[in-house]
Rosetta silent file (secondary structure, phi, psi, omega in degrees, C-alpha in Angstrom):
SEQUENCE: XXXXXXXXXXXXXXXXXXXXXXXXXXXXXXXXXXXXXXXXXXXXXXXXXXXXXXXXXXXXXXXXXXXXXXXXXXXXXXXXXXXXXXXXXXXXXXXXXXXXXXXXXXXXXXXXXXXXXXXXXXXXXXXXXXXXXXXXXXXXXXXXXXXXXXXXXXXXXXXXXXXXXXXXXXXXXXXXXXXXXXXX
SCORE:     score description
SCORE:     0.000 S_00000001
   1 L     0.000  -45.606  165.124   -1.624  -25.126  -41.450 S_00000001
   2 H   -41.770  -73.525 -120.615   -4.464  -26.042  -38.739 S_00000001
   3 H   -73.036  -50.109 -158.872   -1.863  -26.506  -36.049 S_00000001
   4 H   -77.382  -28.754  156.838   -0.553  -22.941  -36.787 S_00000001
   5 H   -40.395  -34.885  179.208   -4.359  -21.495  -37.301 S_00000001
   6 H  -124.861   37.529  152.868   -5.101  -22.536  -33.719 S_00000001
   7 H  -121.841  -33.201  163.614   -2.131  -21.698  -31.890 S_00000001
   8 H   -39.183  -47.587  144.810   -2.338  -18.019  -33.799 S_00000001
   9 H   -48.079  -51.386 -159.112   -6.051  -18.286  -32.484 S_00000001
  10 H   -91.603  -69.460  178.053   -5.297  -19.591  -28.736 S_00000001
  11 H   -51.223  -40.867  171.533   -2.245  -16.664  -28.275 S_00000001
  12 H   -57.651  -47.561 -179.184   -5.037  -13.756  -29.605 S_00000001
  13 H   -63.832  -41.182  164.566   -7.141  -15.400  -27.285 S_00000001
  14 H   -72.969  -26.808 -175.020   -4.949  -15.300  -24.256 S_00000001
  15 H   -68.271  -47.245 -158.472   -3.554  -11.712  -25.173 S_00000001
  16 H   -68.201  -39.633 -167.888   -7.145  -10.615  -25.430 S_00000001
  17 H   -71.617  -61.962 -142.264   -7.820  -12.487  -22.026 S_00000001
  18 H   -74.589  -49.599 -156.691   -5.199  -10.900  -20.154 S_00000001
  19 H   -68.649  -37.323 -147.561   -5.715   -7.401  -21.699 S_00000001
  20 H   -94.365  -29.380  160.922   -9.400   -7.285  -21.083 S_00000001
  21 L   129.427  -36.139 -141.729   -8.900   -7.889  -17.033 S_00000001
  22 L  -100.067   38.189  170.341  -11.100  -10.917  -17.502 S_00000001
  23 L   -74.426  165.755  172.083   -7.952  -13.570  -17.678 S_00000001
  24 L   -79.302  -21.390  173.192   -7.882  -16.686  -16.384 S_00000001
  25 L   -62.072  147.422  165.801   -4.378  -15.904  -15.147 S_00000001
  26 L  -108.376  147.484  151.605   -4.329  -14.774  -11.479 S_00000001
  27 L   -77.332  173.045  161.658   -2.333  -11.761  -10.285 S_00000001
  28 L   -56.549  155.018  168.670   -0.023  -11.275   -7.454 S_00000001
  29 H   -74.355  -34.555 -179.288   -1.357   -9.900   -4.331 S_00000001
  30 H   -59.406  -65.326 -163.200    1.174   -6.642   -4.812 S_00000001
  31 H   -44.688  -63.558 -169.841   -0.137   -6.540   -8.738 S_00000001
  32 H   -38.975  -76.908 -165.523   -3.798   -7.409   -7.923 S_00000001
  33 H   -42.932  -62.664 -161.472   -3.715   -4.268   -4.889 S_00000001
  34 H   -64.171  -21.588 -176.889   -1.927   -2.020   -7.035 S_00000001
  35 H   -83.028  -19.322 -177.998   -3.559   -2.182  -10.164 S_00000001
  36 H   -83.198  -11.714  152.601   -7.107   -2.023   -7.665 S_00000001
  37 H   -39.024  -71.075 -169.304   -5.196    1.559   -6.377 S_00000001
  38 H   -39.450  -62.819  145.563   -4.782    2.504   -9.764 S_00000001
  39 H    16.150  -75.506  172.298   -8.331    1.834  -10.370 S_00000001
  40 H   -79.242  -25.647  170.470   -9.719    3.946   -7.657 S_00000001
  41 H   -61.722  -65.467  166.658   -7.479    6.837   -8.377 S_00000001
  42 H   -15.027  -53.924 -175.029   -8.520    6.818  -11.650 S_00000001
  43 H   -73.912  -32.966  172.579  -12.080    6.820  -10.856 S_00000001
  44 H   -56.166  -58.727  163.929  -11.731    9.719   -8.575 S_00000001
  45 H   -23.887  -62.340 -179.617   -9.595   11.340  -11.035 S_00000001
  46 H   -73.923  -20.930  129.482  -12.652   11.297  -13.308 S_00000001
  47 L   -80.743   16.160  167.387  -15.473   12.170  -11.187 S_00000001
  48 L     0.195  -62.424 -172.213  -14.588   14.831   -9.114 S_00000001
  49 L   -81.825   14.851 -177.145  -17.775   15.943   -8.261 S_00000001
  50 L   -84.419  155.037 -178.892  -19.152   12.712   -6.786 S_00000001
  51 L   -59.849  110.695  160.178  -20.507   12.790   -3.199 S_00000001
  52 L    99.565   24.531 -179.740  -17.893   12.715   -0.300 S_00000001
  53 L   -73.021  -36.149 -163.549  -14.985   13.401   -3.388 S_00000001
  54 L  -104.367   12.207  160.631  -13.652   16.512   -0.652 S_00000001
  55 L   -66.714  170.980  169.256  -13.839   13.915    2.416 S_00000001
  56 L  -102.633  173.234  174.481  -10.424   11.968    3.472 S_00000001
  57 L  -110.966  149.735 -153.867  -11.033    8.898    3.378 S_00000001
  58 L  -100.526  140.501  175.183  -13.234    6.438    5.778 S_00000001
  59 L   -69.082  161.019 -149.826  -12.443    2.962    6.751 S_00000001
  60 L  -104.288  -52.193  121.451  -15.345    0.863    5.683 S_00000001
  61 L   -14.485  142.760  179.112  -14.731   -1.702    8.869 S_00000001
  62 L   -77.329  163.556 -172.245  -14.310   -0.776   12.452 S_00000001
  63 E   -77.471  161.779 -165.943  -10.610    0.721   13.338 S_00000001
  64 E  -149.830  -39.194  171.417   -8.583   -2.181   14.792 S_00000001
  65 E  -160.570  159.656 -161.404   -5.176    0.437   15.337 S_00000001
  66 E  -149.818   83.658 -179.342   -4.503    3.909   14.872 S_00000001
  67 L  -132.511  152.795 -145.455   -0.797    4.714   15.240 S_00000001
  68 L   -73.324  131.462  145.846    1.974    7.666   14.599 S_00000001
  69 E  -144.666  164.136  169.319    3.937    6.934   11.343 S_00000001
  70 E  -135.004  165.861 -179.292    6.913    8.124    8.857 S_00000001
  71 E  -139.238  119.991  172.309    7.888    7.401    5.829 S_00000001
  72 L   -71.702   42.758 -175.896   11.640    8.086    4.761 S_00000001
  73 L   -13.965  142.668  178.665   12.226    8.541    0.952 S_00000001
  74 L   -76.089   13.849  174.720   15.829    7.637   -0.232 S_00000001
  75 L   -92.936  -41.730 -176.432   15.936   11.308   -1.279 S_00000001
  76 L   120.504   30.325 -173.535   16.281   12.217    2.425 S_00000001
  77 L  -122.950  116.522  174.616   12.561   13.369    2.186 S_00000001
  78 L  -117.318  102.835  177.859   10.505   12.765    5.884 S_00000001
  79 E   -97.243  157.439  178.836    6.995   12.830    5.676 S_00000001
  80 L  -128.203  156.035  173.441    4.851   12.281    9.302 S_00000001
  81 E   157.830 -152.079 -147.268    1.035   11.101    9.933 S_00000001
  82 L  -126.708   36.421 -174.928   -1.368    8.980   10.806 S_00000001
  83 L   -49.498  105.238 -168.915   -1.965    5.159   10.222 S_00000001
  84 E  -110.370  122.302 -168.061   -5.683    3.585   11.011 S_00000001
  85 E  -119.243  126.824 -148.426   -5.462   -0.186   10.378 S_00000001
  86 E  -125.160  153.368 -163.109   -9.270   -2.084   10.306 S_00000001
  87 L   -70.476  141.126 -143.608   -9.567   -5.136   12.352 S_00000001
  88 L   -83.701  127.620  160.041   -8.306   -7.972    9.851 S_00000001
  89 E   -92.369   72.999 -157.233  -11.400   -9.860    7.185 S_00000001
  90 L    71.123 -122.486  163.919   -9.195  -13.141    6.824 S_00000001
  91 L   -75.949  -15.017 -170.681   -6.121  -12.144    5.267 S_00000001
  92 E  -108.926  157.697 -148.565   -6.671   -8.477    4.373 S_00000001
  93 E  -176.561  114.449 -174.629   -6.980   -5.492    6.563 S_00000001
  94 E   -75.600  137.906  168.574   -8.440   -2.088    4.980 S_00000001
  95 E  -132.252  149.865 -178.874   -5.851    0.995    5.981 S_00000001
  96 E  -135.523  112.869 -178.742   -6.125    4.461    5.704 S_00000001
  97 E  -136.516  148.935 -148.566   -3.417    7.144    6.642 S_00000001
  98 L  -112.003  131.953  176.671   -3.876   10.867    6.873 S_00000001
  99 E  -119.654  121.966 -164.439   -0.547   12.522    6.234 S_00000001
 100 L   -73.539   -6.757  153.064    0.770   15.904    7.297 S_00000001
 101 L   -64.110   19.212  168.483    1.053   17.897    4.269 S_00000001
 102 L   112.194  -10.865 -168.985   -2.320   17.382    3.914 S_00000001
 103 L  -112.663  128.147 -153.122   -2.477   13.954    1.694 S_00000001
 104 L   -96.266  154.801 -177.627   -5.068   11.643    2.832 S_00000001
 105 E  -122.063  131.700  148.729   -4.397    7.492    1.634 S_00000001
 106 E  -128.705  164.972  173.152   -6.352    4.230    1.460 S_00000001
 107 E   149.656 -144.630 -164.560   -5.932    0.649    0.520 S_00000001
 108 E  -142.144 -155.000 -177.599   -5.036   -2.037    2.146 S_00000001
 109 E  -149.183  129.382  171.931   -2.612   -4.630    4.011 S_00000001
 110 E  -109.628  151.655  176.998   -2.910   -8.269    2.688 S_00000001
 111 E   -84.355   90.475 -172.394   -1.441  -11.171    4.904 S_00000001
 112 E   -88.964  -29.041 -178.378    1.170  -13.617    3.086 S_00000001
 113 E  -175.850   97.061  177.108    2.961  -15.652    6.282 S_00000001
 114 L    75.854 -133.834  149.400    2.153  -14.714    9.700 S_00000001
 115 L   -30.479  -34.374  177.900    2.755  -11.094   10.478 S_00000001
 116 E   -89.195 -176.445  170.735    3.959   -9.996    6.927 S_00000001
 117 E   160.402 -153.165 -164.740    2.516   -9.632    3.960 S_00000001
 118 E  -134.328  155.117  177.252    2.317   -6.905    1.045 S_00000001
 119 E  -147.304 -173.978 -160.705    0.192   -3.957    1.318 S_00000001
 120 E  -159.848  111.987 -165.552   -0.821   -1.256   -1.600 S_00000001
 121 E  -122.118  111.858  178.471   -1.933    2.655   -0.057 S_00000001
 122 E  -105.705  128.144 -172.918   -3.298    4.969   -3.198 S_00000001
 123 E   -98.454  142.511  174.056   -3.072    8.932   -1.937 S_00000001
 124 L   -85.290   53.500  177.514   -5.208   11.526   -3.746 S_00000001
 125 L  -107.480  -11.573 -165.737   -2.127   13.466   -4.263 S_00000001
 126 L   140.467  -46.032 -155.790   -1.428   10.804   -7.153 S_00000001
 127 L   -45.862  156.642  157.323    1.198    8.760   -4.845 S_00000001
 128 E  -154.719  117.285 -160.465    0.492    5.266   -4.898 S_00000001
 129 E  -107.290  133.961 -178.561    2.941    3.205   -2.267 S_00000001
 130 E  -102.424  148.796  165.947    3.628   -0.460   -2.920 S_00000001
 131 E   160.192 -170.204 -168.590    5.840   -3.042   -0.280 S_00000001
 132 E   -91.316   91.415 -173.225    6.531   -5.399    2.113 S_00000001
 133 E  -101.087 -176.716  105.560    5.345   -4.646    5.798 S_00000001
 134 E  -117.820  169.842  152.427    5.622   -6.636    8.777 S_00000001
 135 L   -83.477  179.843 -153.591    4.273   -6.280   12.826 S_00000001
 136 L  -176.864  -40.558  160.478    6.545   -6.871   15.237 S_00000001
 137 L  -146.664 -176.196 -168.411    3.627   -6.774   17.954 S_00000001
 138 L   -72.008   -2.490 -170.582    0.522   -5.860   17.308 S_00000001
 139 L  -134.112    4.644  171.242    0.812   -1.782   17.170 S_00000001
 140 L  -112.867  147.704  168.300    4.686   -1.761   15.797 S_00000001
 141 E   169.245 -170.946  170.323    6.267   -2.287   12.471 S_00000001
 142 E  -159.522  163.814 -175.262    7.580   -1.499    9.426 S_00000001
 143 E  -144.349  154.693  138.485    7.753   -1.514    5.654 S_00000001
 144 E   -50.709  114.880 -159.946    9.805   -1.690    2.357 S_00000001
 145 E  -146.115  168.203  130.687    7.814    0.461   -0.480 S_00000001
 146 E  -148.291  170.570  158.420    7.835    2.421   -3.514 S_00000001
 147 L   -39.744  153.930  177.393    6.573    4.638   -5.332 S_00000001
 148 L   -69.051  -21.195 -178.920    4.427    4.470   -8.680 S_00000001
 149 L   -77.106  -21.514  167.249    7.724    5.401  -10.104 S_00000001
 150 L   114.986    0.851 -163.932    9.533    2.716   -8.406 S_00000001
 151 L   -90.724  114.192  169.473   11.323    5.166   -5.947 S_00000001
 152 E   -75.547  155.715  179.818   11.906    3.593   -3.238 S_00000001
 153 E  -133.565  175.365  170.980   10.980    4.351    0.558 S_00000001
 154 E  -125.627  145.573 -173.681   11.032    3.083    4.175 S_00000001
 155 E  -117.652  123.722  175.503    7.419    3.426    6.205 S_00000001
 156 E  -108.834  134.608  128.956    8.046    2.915   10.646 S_00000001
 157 E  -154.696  177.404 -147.817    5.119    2.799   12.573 S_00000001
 158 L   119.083 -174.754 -152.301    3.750    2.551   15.927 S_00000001
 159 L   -75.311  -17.918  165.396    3.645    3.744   19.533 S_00000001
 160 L  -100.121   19.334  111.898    7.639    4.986   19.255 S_00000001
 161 L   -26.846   85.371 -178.599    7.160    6.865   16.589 S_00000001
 162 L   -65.500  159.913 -163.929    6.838   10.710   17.696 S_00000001
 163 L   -82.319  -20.117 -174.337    3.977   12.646   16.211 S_00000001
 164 L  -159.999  176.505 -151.972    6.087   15.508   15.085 S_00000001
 165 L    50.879   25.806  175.022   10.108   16.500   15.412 S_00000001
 166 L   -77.073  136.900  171.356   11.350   13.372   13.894 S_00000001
 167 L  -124.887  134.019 -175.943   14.841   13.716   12.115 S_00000001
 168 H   -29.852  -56.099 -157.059   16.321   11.274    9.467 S_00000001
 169 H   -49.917  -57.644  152.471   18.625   10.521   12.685 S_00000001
 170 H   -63.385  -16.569  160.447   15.719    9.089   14.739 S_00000001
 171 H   -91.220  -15.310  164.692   14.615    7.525   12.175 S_00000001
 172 H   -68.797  -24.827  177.491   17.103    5.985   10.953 S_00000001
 173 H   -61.007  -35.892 -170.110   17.389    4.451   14.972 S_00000001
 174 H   -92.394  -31.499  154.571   14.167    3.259   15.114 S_00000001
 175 H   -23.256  -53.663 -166.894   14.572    1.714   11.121 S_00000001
 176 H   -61.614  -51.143  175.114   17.589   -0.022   12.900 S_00000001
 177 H   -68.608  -64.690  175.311   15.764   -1.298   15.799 S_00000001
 178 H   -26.878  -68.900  154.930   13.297   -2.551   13.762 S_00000001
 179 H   -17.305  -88.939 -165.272   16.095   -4.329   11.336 S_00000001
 180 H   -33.862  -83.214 -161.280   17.598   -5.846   14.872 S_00000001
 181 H   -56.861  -34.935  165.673   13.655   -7.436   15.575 S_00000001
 182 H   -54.319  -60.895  175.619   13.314   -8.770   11.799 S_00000001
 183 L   -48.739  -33.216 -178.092   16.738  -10.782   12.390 S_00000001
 184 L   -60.584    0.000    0.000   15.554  -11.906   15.422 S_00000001
């Protein structure tokens, strides 16, 4: 009867742990970013009226790169904009990208092995994009994502990236090229 009193005790206590944010368990770097997205949307969400709520948002860091990007949706949906990347604090690197409908982004790019790593971007339209990036040099790349919903997308950026008149067709070329430099 003890043994099962204090493992009935010990599981409340871990559920309780886990639930409360204050576990002993570590997250993932994807979970960890995304749920600190969630976080800040949330907080925005709820304050509205706090100072610098109708700003885009500012990297906190000096800019380290500031290059053209798109992001494909598998619906066949091509958004264009603006990726500012903050000169790297160990493994992580604050990002912010201004998007042309109008939807401004931040979070961040964490480093897992070399060039790659996972990054986490929360938009005040709601969006909040999860993935995989790498470089390829230091102003080129690309990433794997989704959506809060899970829908996935593909994100190119860099210096061949045009700022505007992009067609799935180029983008699927430079996706490709990109592929070809991943294999490599």
């Amino acid at each position: 009867m003890t043994a099962r009193f204090l493992s009935l005790v010990s599981a409340a206590f871990l559920l309780a742990a886990c639930n409360s944010g204050d576990s002993f368990l570590e997250w993932d770097e994807e979970t960890a970013a995304m749920l600190a997205a969630q976080e800040a949307a949330a907080e925005a969400a709820e304050n509205p009226d706090a100072e610098g709520a109708d700003e885009p948002p500012t990297l906190e860091a000096g800019v380290g790169l500031v290059m053209t990007l798109a992001i494909m949706r598998d619906s066949g949906e091509l958004e264009m904009g603006e990726l500012a990347i903050a000169e790297s604090t160990g493994t992580s690197r604050q990002a912010i990208a201004a998007l042309e409908g109008g939807d401004s982004c931040s979070g961040g790019f964490v480093a897992t092995e070399g060039q790659r790593g996972t990054f986490a971007l929360s938009c005040e339209s709601g969006t909040i994009w999860l993935g995989d990036y790498i470089f390829f040099a230091e102003d080129l790349g690309g990433a794997q994502m989704r959506d809060q919903t899970g829908a996935p997308a593909r994100m190119i950026y860099g210096p061949d990236v045009p700022q505007s008149g992009m067609g799935a067709t180029e983008f699927d070329a430079l996706w490709a090229a990109r592929e070809t430099m991943a294999g490599s």
